[in-house]
Backbone of each chain as ProteinMPNN parsed JSONL, in Angstrom:
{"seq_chain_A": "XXXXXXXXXXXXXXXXXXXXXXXXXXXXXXXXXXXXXXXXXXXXXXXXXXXXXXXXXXXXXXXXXXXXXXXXXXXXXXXXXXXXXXXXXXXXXXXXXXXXXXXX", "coords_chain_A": {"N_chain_A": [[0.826, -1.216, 0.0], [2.233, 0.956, 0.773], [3.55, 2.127, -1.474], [1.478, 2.026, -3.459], [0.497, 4.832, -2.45], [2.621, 6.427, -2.748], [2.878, 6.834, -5.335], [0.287, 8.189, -6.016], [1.435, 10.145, -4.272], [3.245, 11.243, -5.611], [2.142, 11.921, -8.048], [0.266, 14.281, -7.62], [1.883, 15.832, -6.45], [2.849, 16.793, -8.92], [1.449, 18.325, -9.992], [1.732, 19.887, -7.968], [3.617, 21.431, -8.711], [3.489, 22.118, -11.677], [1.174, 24.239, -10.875], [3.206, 26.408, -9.942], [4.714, 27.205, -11.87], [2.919, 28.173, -13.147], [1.822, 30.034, -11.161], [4.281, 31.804, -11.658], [3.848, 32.776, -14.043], [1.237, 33.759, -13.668], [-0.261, 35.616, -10.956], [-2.138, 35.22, -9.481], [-5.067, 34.154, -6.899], [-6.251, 31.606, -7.767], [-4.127, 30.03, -8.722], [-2.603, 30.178, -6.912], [-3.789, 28.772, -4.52], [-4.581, 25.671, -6.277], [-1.918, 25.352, -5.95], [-1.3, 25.117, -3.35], [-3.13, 23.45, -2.61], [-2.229, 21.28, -4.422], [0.28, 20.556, -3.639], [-0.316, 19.909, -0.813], [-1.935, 18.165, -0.632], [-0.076, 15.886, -1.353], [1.485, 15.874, 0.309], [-0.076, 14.761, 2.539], [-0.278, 12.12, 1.12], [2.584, 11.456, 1.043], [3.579, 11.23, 3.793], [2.221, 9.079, 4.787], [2.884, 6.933, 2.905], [5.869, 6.929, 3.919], [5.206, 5.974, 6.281], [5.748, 3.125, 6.724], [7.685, 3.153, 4.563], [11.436, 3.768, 4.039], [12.832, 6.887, 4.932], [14.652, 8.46, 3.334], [14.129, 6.636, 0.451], [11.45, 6.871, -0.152], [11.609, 9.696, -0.012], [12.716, 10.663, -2.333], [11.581, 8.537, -4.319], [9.341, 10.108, -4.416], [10.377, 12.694, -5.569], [10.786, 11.764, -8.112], [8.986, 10.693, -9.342], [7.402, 13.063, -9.03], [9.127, 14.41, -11.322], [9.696, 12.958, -13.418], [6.346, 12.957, -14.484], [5.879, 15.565, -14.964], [7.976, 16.155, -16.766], [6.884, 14.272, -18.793], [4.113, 15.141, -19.214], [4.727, 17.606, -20.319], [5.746, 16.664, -22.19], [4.036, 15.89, -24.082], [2.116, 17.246, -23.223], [2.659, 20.521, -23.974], [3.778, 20.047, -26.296], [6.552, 20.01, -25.903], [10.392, 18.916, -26.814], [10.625, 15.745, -27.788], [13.566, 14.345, -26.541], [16.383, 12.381, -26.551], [18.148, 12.552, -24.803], [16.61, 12.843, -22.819], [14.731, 11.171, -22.83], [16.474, 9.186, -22.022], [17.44, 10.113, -18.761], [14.771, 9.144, -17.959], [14.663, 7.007, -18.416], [16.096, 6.12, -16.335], [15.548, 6.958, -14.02], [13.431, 5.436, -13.709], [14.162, 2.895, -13.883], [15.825, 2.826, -11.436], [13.507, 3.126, -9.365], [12.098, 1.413, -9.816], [14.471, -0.907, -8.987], [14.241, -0.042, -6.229], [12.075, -1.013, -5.093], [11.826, -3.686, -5.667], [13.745, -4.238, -4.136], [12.664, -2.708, -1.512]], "CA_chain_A": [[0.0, 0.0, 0.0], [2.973, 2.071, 1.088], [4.002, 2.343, -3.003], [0.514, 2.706, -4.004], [0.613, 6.332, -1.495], [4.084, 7.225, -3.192], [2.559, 7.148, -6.21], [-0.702, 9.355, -5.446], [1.827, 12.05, -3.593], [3.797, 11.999, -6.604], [0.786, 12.273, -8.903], [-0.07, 15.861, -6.749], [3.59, 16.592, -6.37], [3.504, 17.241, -10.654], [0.23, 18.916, -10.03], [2.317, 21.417, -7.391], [5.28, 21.832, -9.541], [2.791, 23.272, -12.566], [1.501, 25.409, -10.32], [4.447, 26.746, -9.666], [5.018, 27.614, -12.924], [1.823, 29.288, -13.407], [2.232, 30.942, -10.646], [5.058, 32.689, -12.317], [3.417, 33.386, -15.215], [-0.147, 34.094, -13.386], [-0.302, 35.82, -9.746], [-3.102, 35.083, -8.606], [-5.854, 33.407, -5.959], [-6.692, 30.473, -8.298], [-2.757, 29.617, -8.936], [-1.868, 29.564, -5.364], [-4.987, 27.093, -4.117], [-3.738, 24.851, -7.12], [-0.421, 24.969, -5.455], [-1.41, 24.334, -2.203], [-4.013, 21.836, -2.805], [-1.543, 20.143, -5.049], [1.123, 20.094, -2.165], [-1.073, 19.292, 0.39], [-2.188, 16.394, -0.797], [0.788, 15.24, -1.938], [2.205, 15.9, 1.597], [-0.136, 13.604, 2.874], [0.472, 10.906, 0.83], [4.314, 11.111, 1.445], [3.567, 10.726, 4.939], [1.125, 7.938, 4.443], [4.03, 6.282, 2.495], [6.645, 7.089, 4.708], [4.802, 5.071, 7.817], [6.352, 2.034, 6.337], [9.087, 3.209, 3.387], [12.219, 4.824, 4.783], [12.691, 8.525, 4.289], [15.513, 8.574, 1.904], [13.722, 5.912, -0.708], [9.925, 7.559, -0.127], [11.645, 10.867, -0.774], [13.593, 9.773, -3.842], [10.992, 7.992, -5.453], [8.274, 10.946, -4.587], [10.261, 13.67, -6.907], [11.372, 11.163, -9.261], [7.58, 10.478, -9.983], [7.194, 14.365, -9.93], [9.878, 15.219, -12.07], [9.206, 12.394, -14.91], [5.584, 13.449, -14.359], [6.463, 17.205, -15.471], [8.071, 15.693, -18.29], [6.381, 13.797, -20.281], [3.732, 16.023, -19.272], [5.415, 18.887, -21.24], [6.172, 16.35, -23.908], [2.428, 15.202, -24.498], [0.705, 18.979, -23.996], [3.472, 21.362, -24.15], [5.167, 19.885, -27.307], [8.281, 19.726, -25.608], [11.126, 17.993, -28.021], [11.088, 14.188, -27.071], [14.885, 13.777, -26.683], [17.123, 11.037, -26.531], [19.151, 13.009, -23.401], [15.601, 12.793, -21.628], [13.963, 9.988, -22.259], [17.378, 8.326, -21.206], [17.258, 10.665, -17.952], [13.48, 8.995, -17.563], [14.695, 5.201, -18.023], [17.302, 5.819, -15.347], [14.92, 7.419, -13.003], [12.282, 4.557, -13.45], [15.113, 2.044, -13.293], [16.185, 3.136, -10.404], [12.552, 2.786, -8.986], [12.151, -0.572, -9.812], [14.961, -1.185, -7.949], [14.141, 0.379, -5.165], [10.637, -1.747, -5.002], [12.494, -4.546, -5.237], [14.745, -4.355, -3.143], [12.089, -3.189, -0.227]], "C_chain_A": [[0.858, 1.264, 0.0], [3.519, 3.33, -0.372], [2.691, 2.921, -3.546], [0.374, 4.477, -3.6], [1.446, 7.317, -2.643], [3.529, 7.379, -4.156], [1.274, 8.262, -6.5], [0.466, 10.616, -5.145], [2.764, 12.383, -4.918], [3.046, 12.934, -7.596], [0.576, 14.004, -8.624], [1.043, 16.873, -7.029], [3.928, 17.096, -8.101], [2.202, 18.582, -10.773], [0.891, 20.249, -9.352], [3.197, 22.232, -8.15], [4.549, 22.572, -10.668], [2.32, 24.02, -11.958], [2.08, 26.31, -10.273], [4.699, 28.105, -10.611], [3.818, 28.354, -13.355], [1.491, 30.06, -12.945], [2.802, 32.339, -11.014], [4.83, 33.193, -12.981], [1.717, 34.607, -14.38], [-0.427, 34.359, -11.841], [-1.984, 35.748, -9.277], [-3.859, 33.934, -7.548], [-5.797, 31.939, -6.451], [-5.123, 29.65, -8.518], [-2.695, 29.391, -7.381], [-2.716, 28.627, -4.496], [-4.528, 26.241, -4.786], [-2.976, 24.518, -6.213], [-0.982, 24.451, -4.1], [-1.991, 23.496, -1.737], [-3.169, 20.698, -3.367], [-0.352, 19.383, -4.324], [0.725, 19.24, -1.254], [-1.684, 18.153, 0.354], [-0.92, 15.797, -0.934], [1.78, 15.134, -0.366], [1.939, 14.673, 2.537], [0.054, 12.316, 2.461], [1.802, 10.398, 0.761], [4.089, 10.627, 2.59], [3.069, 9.725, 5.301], [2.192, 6.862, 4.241], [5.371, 5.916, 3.428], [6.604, 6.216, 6.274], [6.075, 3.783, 7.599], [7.58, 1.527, 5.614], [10.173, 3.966, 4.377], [12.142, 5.661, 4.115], [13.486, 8.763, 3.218], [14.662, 7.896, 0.575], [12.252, 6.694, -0.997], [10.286, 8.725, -0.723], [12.18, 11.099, -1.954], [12.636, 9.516, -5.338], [9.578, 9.191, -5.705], [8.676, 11.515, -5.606], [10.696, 12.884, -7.741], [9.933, 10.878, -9.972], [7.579, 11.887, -10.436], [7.713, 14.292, -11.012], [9.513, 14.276, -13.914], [7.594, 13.103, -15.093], [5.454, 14.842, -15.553], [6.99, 16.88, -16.778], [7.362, 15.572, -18.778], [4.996, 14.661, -19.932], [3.672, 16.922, -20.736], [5.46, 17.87, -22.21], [4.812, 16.06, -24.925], [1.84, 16.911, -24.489], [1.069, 20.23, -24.413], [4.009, 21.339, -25.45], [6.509, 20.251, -27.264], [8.701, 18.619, -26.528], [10.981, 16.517, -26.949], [12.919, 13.594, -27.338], [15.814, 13.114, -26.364], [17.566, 11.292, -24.549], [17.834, 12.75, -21.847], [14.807, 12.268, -21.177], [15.248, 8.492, -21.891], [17.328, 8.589, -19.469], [15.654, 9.398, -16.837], [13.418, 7.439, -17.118], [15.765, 5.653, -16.205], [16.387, 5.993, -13.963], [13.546, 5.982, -12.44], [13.374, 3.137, -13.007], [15.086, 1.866, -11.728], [14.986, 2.434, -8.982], [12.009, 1.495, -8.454], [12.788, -1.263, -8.782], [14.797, -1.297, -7.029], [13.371, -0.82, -4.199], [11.247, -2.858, -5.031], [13.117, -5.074, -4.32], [14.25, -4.282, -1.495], [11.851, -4.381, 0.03]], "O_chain_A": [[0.528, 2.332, -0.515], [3.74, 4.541, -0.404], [2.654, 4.056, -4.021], [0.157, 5.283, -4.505], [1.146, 8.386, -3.175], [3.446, 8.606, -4.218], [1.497, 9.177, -7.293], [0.417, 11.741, -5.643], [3.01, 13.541, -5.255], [3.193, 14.124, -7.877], [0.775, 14.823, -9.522], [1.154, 18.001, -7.508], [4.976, 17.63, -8.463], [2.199, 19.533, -11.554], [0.765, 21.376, -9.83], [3.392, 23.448, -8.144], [4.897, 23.75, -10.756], [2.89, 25.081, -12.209], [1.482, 27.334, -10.605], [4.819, 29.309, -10.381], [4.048, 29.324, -14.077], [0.9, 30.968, -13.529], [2.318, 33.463, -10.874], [5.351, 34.307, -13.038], [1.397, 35.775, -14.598], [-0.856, 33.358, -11.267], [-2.649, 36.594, -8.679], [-3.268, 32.868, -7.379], [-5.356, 31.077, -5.691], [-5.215, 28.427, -8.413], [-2.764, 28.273, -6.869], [-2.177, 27.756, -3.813], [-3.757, 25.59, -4.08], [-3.175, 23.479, -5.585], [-1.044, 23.234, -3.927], [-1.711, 22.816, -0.749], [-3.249, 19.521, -3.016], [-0.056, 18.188, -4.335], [1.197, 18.151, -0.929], [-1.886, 17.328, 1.245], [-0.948, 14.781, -0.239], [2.66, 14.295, -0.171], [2.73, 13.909, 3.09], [0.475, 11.436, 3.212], [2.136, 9.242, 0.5], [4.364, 9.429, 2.662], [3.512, 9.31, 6.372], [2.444, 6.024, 5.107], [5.787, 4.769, 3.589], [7.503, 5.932, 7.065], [7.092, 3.664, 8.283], [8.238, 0.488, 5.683], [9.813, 4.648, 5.336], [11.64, 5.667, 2.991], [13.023, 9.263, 2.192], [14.525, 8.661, -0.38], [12.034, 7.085, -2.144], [9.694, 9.087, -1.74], [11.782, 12.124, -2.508], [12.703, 9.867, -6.516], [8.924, 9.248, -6.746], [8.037, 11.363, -6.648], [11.306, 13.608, -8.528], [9.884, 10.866, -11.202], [7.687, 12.21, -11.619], [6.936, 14.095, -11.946], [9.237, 14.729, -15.025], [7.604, 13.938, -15.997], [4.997, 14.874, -16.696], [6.47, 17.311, -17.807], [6.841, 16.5, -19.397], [4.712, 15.014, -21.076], [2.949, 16.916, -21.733], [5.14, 18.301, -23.318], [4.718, 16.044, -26.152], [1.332, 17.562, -25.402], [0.325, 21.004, -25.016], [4.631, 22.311, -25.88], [7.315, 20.634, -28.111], [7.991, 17.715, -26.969], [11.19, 16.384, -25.744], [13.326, 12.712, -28.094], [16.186, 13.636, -25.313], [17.387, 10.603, -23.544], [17.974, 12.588, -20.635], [14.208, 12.326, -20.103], [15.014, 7.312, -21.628], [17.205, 7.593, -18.755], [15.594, 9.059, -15.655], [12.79, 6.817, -16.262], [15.682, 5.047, -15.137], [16.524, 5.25, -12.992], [13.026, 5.721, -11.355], [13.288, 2.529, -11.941], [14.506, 1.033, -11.031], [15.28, 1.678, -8.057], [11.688, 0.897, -7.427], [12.251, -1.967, -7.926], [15.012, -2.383, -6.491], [13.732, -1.348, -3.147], [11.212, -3.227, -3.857], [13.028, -6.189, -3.807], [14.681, -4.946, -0.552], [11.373, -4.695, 1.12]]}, "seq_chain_B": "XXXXXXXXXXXXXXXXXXXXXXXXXXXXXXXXXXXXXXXXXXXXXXXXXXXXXXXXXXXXXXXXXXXXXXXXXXXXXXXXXXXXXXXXXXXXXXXXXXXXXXXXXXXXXXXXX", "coords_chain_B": {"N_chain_B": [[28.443, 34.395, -6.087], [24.978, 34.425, -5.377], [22.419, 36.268, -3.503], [20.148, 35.074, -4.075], [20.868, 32.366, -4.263], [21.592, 31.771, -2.004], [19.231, 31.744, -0.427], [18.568, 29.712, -1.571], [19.52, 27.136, -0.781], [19.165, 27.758, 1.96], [16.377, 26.796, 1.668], [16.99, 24.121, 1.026], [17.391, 23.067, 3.422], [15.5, 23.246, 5.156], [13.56, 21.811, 3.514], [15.251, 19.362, 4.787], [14.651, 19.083, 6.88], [11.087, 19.094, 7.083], [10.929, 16.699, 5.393], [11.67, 14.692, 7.564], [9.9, 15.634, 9.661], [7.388, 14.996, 8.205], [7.72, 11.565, 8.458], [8.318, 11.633, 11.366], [6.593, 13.215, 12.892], [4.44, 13.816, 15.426], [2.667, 14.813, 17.176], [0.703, 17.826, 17.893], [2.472, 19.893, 18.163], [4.605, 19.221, 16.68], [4.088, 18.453, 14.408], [2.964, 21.305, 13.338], [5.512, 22.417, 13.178], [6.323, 21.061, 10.981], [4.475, 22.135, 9.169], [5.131, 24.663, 9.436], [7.859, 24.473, 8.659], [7.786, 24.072, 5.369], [6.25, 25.887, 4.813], [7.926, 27.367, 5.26], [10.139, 26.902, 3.408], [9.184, 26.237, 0.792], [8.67, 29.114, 0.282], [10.991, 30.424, -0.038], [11.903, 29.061, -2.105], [10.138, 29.741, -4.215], [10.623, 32.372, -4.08], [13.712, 32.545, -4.818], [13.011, 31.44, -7.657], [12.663, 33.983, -8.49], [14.689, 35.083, -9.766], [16.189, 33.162, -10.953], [17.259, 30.789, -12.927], [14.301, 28.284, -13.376], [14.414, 25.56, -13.366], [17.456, 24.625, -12.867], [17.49, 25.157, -9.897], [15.855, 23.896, -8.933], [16.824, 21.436, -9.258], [19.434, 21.805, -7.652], [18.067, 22.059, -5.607], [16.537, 19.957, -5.033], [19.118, 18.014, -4.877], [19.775, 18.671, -2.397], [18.092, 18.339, -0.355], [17.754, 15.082, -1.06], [19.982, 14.171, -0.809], [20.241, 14.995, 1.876], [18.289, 13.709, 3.131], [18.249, 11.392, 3.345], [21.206, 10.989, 4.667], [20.298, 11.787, 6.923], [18.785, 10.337, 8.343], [20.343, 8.146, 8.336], [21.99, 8.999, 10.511], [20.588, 10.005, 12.471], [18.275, 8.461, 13.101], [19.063, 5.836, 12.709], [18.995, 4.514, 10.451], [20.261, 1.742, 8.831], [23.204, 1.351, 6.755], [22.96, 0.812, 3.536], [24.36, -0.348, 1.225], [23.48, -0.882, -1.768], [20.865, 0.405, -1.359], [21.086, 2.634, -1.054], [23.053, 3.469, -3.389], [20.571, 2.807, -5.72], [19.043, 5.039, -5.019], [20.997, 7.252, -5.125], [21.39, 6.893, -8.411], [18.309, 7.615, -8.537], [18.583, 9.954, -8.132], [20.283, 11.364, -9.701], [18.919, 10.692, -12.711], [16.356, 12.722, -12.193], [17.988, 15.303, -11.528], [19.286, 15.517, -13.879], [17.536, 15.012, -15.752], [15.581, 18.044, -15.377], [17.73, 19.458, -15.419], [18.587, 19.568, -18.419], [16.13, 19.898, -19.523], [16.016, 23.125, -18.73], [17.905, 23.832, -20.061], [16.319, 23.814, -22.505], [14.824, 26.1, -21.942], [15.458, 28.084, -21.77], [16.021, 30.697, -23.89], [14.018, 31.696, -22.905], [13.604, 31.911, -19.704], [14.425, 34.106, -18.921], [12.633, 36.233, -18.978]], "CA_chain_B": [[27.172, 33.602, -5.23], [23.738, 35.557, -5.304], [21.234, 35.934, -2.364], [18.857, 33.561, -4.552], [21.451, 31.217, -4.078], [21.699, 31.204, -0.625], [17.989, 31.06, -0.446], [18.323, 28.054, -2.008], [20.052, 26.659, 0.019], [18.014, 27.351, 2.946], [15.212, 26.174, 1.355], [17.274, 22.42, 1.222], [17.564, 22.668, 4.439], [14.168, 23.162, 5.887], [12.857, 20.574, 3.189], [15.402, 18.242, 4.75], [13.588, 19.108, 8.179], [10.091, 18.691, 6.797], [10.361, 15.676, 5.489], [11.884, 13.972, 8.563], [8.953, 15.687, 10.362], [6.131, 13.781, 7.682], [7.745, 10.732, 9.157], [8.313, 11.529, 12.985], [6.034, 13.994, 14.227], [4.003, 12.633, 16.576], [1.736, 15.884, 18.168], [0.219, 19.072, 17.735], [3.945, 20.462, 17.836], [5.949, 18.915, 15.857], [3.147, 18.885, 13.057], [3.182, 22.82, 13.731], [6.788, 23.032, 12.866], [6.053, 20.37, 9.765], [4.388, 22.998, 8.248], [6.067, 25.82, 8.794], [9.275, 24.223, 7.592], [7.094, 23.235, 4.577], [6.153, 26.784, 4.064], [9.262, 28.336, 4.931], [10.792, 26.324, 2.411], [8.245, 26.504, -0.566], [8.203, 30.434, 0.204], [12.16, 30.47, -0.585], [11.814, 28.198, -3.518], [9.541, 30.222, -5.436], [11.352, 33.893, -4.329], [14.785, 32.105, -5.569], [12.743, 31.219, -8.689], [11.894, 35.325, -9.001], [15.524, 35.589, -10.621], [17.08, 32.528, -11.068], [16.342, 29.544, -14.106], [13.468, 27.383, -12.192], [14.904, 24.567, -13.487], [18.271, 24.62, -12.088], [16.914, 25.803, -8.59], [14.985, 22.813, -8.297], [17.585, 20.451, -9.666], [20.127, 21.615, -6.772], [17.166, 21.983, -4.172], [15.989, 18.013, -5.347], [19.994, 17.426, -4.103], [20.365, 19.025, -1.495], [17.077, 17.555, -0.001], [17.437, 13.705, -0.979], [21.423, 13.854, 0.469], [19.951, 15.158, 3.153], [17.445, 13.144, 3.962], [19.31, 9.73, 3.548], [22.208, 10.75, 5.736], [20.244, 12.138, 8.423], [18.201, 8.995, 8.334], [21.506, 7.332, 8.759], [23.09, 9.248, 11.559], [19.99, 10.557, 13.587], [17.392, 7.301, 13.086], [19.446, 4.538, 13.117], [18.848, 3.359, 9.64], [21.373, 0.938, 8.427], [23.673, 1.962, 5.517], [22.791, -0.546, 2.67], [24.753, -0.057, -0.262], [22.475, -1.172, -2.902], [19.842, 0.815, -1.39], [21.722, 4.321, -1.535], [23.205, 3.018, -4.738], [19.809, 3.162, -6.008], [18.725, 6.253, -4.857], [22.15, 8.487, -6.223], [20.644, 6.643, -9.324], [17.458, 8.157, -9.509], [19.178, 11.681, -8.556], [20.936, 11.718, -11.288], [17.442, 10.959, -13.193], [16.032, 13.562, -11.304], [18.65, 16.565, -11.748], [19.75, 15.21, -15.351], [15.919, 15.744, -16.167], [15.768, 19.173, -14.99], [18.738, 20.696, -16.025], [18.4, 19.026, -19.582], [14.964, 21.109, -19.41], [16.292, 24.369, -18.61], [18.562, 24.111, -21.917], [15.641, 24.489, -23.789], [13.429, 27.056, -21.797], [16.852, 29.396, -21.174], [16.026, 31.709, -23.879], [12.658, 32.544, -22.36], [13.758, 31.789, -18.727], [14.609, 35.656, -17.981], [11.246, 37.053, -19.838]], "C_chain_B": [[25.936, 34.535, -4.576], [23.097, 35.033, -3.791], [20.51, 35.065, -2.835], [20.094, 32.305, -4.313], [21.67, 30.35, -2.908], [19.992, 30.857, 0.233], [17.555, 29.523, -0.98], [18.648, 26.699, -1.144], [19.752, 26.592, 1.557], [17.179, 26.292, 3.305], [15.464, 24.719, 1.846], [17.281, 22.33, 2.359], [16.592, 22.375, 5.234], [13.023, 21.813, 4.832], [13.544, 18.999, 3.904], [14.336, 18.057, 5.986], [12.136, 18.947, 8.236], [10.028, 17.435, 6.451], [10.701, 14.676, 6.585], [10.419, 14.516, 9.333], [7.534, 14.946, 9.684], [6.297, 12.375, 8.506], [7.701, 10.554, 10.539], [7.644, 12.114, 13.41], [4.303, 13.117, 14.535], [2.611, 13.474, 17.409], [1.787, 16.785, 17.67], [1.19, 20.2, 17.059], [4.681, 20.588, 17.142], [5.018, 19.39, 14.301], [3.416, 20.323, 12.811], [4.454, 22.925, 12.766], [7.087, 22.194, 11.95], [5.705, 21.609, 8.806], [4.585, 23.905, 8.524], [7.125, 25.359, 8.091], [8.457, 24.333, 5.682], [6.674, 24.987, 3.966], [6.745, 27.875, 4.063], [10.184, 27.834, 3.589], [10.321, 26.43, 1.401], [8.657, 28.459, -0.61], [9.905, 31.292, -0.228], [12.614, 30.348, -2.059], [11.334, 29.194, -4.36], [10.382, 31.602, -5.732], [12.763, 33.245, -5.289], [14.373, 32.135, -7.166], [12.57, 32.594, -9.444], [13.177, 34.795, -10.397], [16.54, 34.33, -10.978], [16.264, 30.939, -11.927], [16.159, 28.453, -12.842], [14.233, 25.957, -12.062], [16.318, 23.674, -12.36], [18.202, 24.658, -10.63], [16.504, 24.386, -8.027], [15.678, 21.441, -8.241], [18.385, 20.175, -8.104], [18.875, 21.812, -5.676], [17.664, 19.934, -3.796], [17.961, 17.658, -4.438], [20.1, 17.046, -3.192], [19.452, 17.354, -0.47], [17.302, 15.946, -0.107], [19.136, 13.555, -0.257], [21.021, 13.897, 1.885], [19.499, 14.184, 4.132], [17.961, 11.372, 4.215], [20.333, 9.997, 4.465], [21.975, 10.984, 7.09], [19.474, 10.837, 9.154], [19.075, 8.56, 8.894], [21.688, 7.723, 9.901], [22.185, 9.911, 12.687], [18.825, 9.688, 13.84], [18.077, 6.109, 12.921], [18.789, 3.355, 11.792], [19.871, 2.736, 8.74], [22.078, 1.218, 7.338], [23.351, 0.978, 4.545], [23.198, 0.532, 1.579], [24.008, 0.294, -1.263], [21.167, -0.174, -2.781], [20.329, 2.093, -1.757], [22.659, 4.391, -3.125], [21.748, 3.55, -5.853], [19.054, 4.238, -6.177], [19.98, 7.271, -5.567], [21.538, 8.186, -7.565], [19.658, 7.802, -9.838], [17.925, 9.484, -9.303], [19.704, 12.375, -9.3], [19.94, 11.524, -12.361], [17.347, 11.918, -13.044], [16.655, 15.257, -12.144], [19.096, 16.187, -13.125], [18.377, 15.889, -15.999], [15.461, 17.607, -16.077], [16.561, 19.999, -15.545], [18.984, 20.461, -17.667], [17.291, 20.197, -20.072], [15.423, 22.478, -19.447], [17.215, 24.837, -19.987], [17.781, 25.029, -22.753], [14.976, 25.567, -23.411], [14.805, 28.03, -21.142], [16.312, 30.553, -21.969], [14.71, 32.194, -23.371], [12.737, 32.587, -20.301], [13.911, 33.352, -18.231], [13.201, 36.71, -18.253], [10.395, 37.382, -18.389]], "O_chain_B": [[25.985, 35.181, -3.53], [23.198, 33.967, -3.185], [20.129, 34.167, -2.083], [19.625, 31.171, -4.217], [21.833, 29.147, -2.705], [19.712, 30.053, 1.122], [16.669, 28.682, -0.83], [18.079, 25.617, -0.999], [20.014, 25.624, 2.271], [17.05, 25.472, 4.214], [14.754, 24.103, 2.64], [17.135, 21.14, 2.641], [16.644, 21.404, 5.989], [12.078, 21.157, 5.271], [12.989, 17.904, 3.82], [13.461, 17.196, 6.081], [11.706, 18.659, 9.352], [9.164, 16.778, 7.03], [9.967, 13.688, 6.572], [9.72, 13.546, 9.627], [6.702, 14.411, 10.417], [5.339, 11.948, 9.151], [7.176, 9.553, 11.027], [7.63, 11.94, 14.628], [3.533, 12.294, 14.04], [1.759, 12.891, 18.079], [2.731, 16.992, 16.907], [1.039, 20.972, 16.112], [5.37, 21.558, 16.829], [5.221, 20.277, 13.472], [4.241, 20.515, 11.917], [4.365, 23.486, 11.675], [8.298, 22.258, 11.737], [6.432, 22.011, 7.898], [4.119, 24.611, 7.63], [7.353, 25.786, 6.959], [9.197, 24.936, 4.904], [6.809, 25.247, 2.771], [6.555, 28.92, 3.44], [10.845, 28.631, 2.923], [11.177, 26.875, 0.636], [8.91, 28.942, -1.714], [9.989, 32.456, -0.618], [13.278, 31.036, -2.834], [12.072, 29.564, -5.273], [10.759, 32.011, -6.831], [12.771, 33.523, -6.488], [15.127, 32.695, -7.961], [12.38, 32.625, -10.659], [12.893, 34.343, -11.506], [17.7, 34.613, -11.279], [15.238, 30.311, -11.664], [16.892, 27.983, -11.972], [14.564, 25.383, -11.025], [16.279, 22.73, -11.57], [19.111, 24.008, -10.114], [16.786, 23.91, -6.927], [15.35, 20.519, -7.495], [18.291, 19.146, -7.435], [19.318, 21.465, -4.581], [18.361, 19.202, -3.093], [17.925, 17.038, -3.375], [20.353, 15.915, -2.776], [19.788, 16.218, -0.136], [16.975, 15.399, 0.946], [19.345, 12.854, 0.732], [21.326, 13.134, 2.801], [19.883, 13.862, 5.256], [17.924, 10.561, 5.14], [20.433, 9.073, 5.273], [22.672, 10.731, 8.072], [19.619, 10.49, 10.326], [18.909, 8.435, 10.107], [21.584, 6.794, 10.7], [22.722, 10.341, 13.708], [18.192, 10.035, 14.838], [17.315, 5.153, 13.066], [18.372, 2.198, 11.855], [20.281, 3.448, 7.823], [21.198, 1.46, 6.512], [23.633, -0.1, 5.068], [22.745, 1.613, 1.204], [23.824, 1.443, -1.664], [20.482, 0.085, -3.77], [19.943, 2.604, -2.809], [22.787, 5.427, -3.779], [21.864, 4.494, -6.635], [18.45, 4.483, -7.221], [19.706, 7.979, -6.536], [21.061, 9.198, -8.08], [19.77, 8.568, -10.795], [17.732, 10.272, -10.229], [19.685, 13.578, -9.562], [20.11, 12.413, -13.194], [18.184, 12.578, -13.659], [16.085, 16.013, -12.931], [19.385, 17.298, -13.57], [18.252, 16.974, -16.568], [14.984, 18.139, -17.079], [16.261, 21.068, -16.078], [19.677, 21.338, -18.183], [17.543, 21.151, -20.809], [15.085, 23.037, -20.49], [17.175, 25.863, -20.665], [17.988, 26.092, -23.338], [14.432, 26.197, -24.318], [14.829, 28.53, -20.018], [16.021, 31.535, -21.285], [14.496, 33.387, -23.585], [11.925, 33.279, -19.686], [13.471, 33.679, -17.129], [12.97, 37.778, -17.687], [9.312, 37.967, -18.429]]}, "name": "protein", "num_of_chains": 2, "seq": "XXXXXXXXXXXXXXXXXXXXXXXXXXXXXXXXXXXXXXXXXXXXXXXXXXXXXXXXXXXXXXXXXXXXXXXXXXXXXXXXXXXXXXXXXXXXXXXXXXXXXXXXXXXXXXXXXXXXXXXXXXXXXXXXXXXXXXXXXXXXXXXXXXXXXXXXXXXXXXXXXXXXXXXXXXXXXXXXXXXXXXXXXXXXXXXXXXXXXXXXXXXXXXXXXXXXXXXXX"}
């Protein structure tokens, strides 16, 4: 269950991170609820996760969900370039993952 | 070495302290000082981001933060060093910040706009 969590707070955690960024672009009320709804969930499901995962691997695998997340994201609605340098970046990160899950 | 830089560097610090507090806090208190870290640290992050490519920012935050939080693990919880497991993890950090700063390549010339 602890993995299923990690995956939810990541889920949020890509949800905070655009925010973020729209933030920047867009100051207002409706941007910063986003953000902190998208956090705040995502907070609890780290902690959720965390009952059972240690803190280094829970926190690891949380922004590694964000951050691919944010990717391919951007590569699917943004038309960001799909490039070699990043969908190598993306195996390594999921690799890694795997591992991890394994290895608990 | 800019003030956004050293804000940044804050920031890693109070995320390493938040997320040890998701796992340990225990009462009213500690929760308390969960989220402030949580929104002293976000409230760094974004000012750093006024003047400095997001990308990068977040790359060395994401460092600071997962070093952090694995060694303090180690040396203030009593969790065992396992190779393979911190093996794994430098792994996906290099995912992680490879992803990121790969990103910022392309969104540099609009990054100062």
């Amino acid at each position: 269950m602890a993995w299923t969590y990690l995956v939810f707070a990541g889920f949020f955690e890509m949800i905070g991170v655009t925010m973020i960024n729209v933030l920047h672009k867009k100051r207002n009320v409706f941007s910063l609820i986003g953000l902190l709804l998208g956090f705040g969930m995502s907070f609890l499901f780290l902690s959720l996760a965390m009952k059972t995962l240690a803190m280094g691997t829970a926190y690891a695998v949380w922004t590694g969900i964000g951050a691919t997340g944010a990717t391919i994201l951007g590569m699917v609605f943004y038309g960001e370039p799909v490039e070699k340098k990043r969908v190598f970046f993306i195996f390594l990160i999921i690799a890694a993952t795997v591992g991890l899950k394994i290895y608990e | 070495m800019s003030v956004s830089w050293i804000k940044v560097f804050i920031a890693g610090m109070f995320e390493i302290l938040w997320v040890i507090g998701l796992k340990h806090a225990h009462d009213f208190w500690t929760w308390t000082g969960t989220v402030i870290a949580i929104a002293i640290c976000f409230y760094l992050l974004v000012m750093a981001g006024e003047d400095l490519p997001v990308g990068t920012v977040y790359a060395v935050f994401v460092g600071i933060g997962t070093t952090g939080t694995v060694l303090s693990e180690i040396i203030f919880f009593n969790e065992p060093f396992k190779v393979i497991k911190i093996f794994l993890i430098f792994v996906l950090l290099i995912g992680i910040m490879g992803l990121k700063l790969v990103t910022e390549d392309k969104e540099h010339e609009g990054a100062n706009s």
